[in-house]
C-alpha positions as CSV (number, residue, x, y, z in Angstrom):
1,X,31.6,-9.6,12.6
2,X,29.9,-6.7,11.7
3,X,26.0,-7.4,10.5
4,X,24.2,-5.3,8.0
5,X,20.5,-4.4,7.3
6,X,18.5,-2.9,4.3
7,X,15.4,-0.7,5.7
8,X,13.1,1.5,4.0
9,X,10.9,4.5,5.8
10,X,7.7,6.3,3.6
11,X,5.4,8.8,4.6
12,X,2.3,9.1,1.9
13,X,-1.2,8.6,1.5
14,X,-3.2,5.5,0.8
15,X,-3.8,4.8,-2.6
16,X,-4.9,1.0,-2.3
17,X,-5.2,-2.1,0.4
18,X,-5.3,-5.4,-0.7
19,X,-5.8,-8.8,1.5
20,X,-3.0,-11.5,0.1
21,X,-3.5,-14.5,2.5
22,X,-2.1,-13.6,5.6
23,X,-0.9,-10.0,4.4
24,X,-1.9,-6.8,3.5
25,X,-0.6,-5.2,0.4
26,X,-0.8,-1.3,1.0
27,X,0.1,0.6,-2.2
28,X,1.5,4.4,-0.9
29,X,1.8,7.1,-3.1
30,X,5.1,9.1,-2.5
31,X,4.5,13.3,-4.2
32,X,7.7,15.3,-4.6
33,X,8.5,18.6,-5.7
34,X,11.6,21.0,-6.5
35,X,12.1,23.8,-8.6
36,X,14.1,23.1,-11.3
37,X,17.5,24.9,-11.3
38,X,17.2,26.1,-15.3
39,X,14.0,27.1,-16.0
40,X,13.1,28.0,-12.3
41,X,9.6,26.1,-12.9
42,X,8.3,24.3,-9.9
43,X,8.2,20.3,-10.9
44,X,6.3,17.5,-9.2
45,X,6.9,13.8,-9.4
46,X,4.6,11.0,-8.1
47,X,5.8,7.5,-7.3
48,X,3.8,4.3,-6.2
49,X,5.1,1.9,-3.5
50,X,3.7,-1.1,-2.3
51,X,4.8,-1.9,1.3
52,X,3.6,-5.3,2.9
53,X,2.4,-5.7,6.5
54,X,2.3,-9.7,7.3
55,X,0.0,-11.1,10.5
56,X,2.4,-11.7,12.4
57,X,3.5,-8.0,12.6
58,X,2.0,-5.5,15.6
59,X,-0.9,-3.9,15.1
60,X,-1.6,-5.7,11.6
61,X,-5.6,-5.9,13.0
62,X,-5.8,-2.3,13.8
63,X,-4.3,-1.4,10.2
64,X,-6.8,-4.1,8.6
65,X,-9.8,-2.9,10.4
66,X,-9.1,0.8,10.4
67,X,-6.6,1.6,7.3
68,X,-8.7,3.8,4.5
69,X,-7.7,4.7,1.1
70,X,-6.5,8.5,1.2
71,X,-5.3,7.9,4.7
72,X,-1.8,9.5,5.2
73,X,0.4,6.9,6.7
74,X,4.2,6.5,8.0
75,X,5.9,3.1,7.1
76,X,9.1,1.5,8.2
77,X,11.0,-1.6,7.9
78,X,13.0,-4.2,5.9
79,X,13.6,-4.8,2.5
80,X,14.2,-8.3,0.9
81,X,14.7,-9.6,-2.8
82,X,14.2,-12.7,-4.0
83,X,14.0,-14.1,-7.5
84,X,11.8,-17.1,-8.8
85,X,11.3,-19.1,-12.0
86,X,8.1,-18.3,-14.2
87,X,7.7,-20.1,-17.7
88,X,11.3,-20.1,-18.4
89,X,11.8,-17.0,-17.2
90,X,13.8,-15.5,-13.6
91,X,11.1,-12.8,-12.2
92,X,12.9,-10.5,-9.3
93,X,10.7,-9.5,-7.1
94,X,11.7,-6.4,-4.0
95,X,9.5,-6.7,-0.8
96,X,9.4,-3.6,1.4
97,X,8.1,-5.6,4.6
98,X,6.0,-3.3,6.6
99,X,7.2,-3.4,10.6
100,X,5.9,-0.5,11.8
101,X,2.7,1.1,9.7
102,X,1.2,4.2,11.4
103,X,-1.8,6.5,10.6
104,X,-1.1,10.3,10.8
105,X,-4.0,12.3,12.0
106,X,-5.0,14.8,9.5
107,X,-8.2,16.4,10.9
108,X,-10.0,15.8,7.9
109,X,-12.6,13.6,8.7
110,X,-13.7,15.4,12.0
């Protein structure tokens, strides 16, 4: 049998951390850019993910302690949906669960 797998992999910079419990919530902002084949004006596009790190994951301490807003940072891992009941009402709900979470070196703060 042949297993399958749902990852995700962002490079962006900080835009928010938030402690959840046992987790971290890190919101990364995603900026793209092409030049749009009609008009040959250059567009942008800026998207917002929030990628969680849980406890139990390596170097979840060092990212708690040492993670700034502004900080430009790779994540990978897996991704997992789930779907709950709230007031009468299924809520679906994507987690991009953080196993790997690395801060690039930018020079600026030297």
């Amino acid at each position: 049998m042949l297993y399958t797998h749902a990852k995700f992999s962002i490079q962006g910079y900080v835009g928010g951390i938030r402690e959840v419990g046992k987790t971290l919530k890190i919101r990364i902002s995603i900026k793209e850019s092409w030049k749009d084949r009609e008009t040959g004006e250059r567009k942008d596009r800026e998207s917002w993910n929030t990628v969680t790190m849980f406890e139990r994951t390596p170097g979840f301490t060092y990212i708690k302690e040492n993670l700034r807003k502004g900080d430009l940072v790779t994540a990978e891992g897996k991704i997992f949906e789930a779907s709950y009941d709230k007031d009468g009402h299924t809520v679906y709900e994507t987690t991009l669960a953080a196993e790997l979470v690395a801060i690039i070196p930018t020079g600026k703060d030297e």
